[in-house]
C-alpha beads as a LAMMPS data file, in Angstrom:
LAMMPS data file: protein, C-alpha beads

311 atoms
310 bonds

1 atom types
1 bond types

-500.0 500.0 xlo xhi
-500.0 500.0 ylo yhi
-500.0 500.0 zlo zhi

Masses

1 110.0

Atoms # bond

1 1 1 -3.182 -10.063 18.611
2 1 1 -1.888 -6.660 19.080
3 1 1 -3.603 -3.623 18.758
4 1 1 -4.161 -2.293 15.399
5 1 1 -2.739 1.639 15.545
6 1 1 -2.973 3.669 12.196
7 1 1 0.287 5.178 10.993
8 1 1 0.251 9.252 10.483
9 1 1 -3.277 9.455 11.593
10 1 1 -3.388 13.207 12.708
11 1 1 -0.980 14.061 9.781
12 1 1 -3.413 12.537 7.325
13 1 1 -6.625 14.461 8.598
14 1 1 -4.575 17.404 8.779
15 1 1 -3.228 17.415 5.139
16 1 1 -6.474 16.280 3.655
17 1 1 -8.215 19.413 4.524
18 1 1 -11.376 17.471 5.405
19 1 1 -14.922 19.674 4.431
20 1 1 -18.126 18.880 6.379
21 1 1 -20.039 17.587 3.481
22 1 1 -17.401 16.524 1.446
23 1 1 -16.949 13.064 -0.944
24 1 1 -14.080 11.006 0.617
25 1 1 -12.609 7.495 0.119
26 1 1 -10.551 5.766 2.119
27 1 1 -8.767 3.292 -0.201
28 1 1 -7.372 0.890 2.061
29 1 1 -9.563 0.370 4.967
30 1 1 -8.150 -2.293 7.056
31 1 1 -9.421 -2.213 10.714
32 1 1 -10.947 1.237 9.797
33 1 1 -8.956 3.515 11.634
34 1 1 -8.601 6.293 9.075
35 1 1 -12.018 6.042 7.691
36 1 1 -13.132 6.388 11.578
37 1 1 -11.687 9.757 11.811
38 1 1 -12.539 10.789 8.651
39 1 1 -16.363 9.967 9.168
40 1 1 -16.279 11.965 12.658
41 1 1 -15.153 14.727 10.129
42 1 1 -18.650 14.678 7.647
43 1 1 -21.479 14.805 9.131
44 1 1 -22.752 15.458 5.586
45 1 1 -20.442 14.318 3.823
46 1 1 -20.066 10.666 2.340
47 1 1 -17.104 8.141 3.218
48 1 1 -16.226 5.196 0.449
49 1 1 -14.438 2.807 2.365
50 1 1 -12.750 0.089 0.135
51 1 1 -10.484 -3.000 0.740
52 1 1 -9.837 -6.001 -1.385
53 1 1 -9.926 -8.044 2.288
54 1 1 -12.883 -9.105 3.005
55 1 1 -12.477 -9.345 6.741
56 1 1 -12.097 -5.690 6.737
57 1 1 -14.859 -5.053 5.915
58 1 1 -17.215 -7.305 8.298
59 1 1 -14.693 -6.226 11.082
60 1 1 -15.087 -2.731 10.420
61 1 1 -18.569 -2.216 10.062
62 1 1 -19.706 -1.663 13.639
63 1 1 -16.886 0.215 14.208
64 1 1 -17.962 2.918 11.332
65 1 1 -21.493 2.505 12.324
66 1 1 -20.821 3.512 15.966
67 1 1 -19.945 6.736 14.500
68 1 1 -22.976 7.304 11.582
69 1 1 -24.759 5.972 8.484
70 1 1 -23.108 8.345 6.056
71 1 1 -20.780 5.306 4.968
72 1 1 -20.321 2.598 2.160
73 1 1 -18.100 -0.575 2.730
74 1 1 -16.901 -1.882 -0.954
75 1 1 -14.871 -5.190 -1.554
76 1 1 -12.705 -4.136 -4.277
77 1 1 -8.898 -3.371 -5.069
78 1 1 -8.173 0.575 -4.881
79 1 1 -7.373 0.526 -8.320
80 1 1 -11.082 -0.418 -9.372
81 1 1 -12.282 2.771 -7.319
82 1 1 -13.289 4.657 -10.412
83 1 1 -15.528 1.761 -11.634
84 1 1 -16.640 1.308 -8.202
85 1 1 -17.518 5.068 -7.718
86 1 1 -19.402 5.347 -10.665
87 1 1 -21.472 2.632 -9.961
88 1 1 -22.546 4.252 -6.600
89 1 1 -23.706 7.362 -8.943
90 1 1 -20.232 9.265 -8.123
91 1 1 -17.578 11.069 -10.187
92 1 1 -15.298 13.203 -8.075
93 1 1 -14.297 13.251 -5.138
94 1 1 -12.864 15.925 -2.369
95 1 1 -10.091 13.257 -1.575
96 1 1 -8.832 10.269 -0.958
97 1 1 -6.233 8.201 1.630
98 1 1 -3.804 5.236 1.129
99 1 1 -2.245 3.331 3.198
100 1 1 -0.488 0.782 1.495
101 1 1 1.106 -2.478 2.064
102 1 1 0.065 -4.985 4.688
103 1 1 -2.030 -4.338 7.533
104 1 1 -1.325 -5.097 11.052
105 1 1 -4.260 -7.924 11.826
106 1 1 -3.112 -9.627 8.320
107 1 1 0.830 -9.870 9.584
108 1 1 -0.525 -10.998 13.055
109 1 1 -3.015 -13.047 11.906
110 1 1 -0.883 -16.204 11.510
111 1 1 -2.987 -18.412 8.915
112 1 1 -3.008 -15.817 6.423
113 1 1 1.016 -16.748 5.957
114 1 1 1.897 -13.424 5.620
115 1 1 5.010 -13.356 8.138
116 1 1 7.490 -15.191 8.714
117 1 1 7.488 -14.806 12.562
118 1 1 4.771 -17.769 12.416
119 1 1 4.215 -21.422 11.057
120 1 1 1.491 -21.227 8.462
121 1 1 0.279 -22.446 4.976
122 1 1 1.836 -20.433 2.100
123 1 1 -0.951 -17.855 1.297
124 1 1 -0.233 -14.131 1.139
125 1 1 -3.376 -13.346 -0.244
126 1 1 -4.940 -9.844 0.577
127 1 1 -7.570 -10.759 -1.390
128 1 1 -9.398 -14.594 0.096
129 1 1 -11.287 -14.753 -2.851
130 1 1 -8.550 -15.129 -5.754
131 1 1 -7.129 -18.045 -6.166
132 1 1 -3.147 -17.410 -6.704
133 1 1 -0.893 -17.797 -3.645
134 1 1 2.450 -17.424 -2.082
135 1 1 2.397 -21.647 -2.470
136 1 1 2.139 -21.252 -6.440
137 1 1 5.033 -18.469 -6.964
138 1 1 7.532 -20.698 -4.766
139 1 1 6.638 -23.842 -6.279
140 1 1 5.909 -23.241 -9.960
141 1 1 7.771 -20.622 -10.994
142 1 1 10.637 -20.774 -13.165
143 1 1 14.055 -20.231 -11.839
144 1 1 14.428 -17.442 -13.821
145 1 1 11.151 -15.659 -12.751
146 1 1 11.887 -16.341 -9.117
147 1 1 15.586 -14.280 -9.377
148 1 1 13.228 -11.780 -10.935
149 1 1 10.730 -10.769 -8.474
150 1 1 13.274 -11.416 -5.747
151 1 1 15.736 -8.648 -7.157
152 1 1 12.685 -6.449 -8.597
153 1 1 10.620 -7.080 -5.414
154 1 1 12.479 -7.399 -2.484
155 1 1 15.569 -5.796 -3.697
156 1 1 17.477 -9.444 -2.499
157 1 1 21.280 -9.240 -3.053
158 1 1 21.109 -13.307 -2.648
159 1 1 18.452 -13.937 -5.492
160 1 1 19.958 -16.196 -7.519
161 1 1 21.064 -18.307 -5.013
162 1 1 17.968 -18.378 -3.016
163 1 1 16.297 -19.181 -6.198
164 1 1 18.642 -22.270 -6.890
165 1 1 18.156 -23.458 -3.616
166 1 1 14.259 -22.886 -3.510
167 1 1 14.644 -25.062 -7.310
168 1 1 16.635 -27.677 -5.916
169 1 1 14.263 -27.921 -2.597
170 1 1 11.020 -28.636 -4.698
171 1 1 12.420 -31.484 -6.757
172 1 1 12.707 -33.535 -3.272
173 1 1 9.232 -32.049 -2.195
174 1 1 6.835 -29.088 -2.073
175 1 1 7.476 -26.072 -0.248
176 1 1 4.137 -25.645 1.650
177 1 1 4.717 -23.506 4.751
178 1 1 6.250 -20.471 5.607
179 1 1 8.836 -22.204 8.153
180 1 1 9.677 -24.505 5.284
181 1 1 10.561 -21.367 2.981
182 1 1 12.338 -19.512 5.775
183 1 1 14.526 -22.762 6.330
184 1 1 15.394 -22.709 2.331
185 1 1 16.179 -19.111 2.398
186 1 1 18.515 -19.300 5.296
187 1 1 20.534 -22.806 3.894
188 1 1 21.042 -20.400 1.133
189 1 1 22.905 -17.365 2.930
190 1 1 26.287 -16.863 3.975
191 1 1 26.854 -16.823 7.757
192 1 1 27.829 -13.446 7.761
193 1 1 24.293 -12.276 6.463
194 1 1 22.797 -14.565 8.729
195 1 1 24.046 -12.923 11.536
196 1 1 23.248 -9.238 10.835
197 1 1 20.518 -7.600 12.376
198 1 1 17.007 -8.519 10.982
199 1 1 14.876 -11.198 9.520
200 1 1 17.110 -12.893 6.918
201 1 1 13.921 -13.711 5.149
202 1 1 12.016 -10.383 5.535
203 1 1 12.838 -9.588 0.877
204 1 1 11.920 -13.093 0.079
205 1 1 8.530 -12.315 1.741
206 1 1 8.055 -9.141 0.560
207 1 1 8.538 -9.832 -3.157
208 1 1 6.237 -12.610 -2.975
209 1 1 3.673 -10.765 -1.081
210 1 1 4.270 -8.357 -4.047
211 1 1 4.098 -10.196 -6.725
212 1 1 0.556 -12.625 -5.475
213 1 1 -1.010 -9.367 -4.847
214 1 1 -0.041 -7.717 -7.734
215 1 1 0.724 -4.553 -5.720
216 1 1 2.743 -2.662 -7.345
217 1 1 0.768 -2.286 -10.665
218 1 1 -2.374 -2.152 -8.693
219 1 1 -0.846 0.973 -7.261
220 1 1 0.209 2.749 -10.648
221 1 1 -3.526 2.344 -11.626
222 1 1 -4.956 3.054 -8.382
223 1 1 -3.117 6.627 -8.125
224 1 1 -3.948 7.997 -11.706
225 1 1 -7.326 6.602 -11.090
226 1 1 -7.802 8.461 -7.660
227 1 1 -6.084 11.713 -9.402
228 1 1 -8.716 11.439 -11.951
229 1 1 -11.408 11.463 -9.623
230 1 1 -10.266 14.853 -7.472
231 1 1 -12.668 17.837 -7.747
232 1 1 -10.368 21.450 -7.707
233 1 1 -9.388 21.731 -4.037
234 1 1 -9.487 17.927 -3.763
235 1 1 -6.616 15.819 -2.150
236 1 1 -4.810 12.443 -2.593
237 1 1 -2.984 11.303 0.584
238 1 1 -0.830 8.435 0.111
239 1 1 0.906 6.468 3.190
240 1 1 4.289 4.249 1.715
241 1 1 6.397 1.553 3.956
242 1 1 8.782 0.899 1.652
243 1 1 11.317 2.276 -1.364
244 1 1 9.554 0.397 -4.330
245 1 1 6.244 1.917 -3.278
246 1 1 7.406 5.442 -2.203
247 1 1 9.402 5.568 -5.768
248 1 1 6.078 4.864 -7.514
249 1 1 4.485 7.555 -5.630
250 1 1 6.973 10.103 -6.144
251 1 1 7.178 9.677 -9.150
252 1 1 3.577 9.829 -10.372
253 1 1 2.992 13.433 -8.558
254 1 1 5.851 14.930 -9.621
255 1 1 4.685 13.976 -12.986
256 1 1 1.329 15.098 -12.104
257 1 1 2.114 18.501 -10.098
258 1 1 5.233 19.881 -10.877
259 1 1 6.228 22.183 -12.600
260 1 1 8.033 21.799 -16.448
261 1 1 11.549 22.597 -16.189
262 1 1 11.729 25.933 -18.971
263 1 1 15.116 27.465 -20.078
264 1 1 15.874 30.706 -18.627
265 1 1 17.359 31.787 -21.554
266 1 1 14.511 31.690 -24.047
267 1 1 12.102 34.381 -22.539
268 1 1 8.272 33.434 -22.044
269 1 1 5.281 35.521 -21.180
270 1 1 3.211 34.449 -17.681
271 1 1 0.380 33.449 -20.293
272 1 1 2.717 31.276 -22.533
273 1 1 3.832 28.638 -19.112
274 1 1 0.901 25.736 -18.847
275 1 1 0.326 25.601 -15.674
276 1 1 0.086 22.317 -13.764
277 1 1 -3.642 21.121 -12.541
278 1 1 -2.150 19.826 -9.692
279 1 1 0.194 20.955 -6.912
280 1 1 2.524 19.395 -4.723
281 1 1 1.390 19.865 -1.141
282 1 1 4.687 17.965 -0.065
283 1 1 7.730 18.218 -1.148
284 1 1 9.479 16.175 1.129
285 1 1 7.574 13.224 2.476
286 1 1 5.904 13.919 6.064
287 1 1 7.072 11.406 8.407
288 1 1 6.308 9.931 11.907
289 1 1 8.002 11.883 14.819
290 1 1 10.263 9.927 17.463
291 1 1 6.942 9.898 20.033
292 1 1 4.406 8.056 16.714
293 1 1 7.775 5.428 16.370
294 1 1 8.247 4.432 19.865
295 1 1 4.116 4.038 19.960
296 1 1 3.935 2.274 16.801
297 1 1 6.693 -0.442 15.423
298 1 1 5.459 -0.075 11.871
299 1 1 5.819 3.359 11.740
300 1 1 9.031 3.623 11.404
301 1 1 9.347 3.162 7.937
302 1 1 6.287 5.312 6.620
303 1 1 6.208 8.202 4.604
304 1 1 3.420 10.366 3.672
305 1 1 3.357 12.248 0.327
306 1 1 0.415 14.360 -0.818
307 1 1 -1.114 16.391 -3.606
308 1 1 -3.696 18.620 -4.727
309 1 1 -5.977 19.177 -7.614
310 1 1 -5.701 22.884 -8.686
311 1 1 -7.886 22.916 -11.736

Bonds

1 1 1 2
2 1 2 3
3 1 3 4
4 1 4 5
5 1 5 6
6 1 6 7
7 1 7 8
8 1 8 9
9 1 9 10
10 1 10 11
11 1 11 12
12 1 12 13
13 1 13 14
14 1 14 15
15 1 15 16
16 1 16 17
17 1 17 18
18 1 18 19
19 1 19 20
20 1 20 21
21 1 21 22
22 1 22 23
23 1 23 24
24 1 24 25
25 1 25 26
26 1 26 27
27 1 27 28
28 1 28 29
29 1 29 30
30 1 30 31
31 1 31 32
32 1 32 33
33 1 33 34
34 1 34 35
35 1 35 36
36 1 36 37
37 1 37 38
38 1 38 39
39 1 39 40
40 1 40 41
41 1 41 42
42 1 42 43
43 1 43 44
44 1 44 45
45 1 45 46
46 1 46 47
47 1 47 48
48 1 48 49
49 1 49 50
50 1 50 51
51 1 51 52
52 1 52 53
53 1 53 54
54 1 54 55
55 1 55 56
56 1 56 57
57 1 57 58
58 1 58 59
59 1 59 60
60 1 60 61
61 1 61 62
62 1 62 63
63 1 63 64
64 1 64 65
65 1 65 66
66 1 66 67
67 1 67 68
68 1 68 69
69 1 69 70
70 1 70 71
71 1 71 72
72 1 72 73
73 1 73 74
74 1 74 75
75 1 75 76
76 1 76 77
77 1 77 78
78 1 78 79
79 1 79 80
80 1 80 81
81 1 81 82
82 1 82 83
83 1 83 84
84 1 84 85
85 1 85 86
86 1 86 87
87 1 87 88
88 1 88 89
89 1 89 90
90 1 90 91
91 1 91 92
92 1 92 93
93 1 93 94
94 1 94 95
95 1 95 96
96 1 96 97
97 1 97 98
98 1 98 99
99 1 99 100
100 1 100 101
101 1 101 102
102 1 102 103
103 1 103 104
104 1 104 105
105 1 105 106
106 1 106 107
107 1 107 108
108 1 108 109
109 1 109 110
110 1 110 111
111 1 111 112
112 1 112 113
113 1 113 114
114 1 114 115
115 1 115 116
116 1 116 117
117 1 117 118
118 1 118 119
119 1 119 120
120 1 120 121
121 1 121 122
122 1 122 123
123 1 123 124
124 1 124 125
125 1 125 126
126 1 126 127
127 1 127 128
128 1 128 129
129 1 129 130
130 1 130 131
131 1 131 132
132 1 132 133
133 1 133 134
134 1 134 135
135 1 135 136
136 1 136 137
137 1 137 138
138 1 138 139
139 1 139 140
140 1 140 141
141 1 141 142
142 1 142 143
143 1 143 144
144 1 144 145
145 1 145 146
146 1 146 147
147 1 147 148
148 1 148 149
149 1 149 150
150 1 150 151
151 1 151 152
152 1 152 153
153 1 153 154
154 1 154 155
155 1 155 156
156 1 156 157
157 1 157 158
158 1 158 159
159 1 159 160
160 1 160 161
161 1 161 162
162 1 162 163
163 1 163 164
164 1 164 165
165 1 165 166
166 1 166 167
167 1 167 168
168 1 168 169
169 1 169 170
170 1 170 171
171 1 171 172
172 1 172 173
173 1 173 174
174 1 174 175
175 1 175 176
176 1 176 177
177 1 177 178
178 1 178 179
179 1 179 180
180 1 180 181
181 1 181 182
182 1 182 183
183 1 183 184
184 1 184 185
185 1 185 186
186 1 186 187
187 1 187 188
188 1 188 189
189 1 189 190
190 1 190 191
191 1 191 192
192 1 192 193
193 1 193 194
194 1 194 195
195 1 195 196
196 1 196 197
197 1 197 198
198 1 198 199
199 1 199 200
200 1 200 201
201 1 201 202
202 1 202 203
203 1 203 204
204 1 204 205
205 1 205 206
206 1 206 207
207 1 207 208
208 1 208 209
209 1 209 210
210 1 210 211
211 1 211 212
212 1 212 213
213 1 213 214
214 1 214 215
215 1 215 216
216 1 216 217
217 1 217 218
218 1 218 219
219 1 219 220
220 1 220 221
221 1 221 222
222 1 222 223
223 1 223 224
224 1 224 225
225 1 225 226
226 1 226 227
227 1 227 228
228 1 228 229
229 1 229 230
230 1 230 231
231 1 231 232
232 1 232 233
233 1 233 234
234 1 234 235
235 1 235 236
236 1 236 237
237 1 237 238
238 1 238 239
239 1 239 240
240 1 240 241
241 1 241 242
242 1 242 243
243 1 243 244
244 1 244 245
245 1 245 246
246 1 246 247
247 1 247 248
248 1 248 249
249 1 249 250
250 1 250 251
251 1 251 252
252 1 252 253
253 1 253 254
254 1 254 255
255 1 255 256
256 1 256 257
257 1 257 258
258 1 258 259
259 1 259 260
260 1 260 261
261 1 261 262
262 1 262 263
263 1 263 264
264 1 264 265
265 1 265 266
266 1 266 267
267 1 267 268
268 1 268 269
269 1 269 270
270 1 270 271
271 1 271 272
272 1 272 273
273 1 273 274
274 1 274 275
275 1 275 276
276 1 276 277
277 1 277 278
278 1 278 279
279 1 279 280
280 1 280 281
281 1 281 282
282 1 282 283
283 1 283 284
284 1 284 285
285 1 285 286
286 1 286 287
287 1 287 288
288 1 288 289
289 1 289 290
290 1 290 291
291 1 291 292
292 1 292 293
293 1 293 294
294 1 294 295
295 1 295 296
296 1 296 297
297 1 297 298
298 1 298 299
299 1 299 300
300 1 300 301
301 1 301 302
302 1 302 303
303 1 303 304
304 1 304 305
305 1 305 306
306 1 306 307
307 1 307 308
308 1 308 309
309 1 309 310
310 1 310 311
């Protein structure tokens, strides 16, 4: 298994202005990388720690402990972490990180049927515990519903014709593994596309990882929940690997943060313009320099965007 490196790591403790005693949470925990470095960072302060895996937890635990007791590991989607807050006694926070998408240990950890770069059961599942899988989006859904998620999803120029041939596949037999589905997909591709650079089957796999995990709804909920939560001075980090997810994000602060658009024409007094409660720290997404690229393959793609409560 390769080693697990977090993405943006200085540029995340950096931009979420970390106070000694502060309230943070760590929304997507993984192999506890981020949540290590934030806990170094408050010594009395309190670290939330949540992930809907539930070996990220148990496999993070020493690690966090190593470093003190000031932590709490919760099984939970980030877009339950008001509920899960409040249950722990807590109502704001002085911020919060995301780092979405798939973690490194579940793409390398071949059973969980997350790549296609190994021969597993369909699965997908971030979350061990729910019952859904990648098996019951290839096999039972309608033909229709398939071309959906694949252009929605994976933004698939093929869709329709990787969905026919996915249809036509299942009435001989069940597609059960991940080799089986990467076979389909390619039968269903022109040479031409088969022959460009990357995985032919890398959309198909990331719409269904979408759609089993429900990610990108989870995510609308999870940021106006965290936003919510954000005492004045408080920040929101939030790490995207791809366009669906950084379109989401950038959308939701600038709806959040900036400013309202007012006609120059029509006069209006400094006390008359409602000022925004939040601010965008970044404009522009922060991104991982040539050195953090060449370190770490699945950097490439990131993009950090943050904001701050004001008010």
């Amino acid at each position: 298994m390769t080693k697990h490196i977090s993405v943006l790591l200085n540029a995340c403790m950096e931009q979420l202005q970390i106070k000694a005693d502060g309230i943070y949470v760590d929304g997507t925990l993984g192999r506890g990388g981020h949540s290590s470095e934030i806990l170094k960072r408050i010594p009395q302060g309190h670290l939330y720690a949540i992930d809907r895996d539930q070996s990220a937890i148990i496999e993070s635990e020493a690690r966090l402990a190593a470093i003190g007791s000031n932590f709490t590991l919760i099984h939970a989607t980030f877009a339950q972490v008001k509920e899960v807050l409040a249950e722990n006694g807590v109502t704001q926070i002085d911020g919060m990180l995301l780092d979405l998408g798939v973690s490194s240990p579940q793409f390398d950890e071949a059973k969980r049927g997350f790549s296609y770069r190994f021969d597993a059961p369909l699965d997908m599942r971030m979350d061990q515990s729910q019952s859904f899988c990648a098996y019951d989006v290839v096999n039972t859904y309608p033909y229709e519903e398939l071309v959906r998620i694949f252009y929605r999803y994976g933004e698939e120029p093929f869709a329709k014709a990787i969905a026919k041939r996915i249809e036509k596949q299942r009435e001989q037999k069940a597609i059960e593994t991940t080799f089986e589905l990467v076979e389909v997909i390619k039968s269903a591709l022109p040479t031409k596309v088969l022959n460009k650079k990357g995985h032919p089957a890398k959309r198909i796999f990331q719409a269904i990882r979408i759609e089993v995990n429900d990610e990108l709804k989870q995510l609308e909920e999870g940021l106006h929940a965290a936003l919510s939560l954000l005492a004045p001075g408080g920040r929101l980090a939030v790490i995207t690997f791809h366009s669906l997810e950084d379109r989401i994000v950038k959308e939701t602060f600038k709806r959040y943060g900036a400013a309202d658009k007012v006609d120059k024409r029509i006069p209006l007094l400094p006390a008359q313009i409602e000022a925004k409660p939040y601010r965008l720290v970044t404009r522009k997404p922060i991104i991982p320099d040539l050195q953090e690229q060449e370190a770490n393959n699945r950097a490439h793609s990131a993009k950090l965007r943050v904001i701050e409560r004001i008010k």
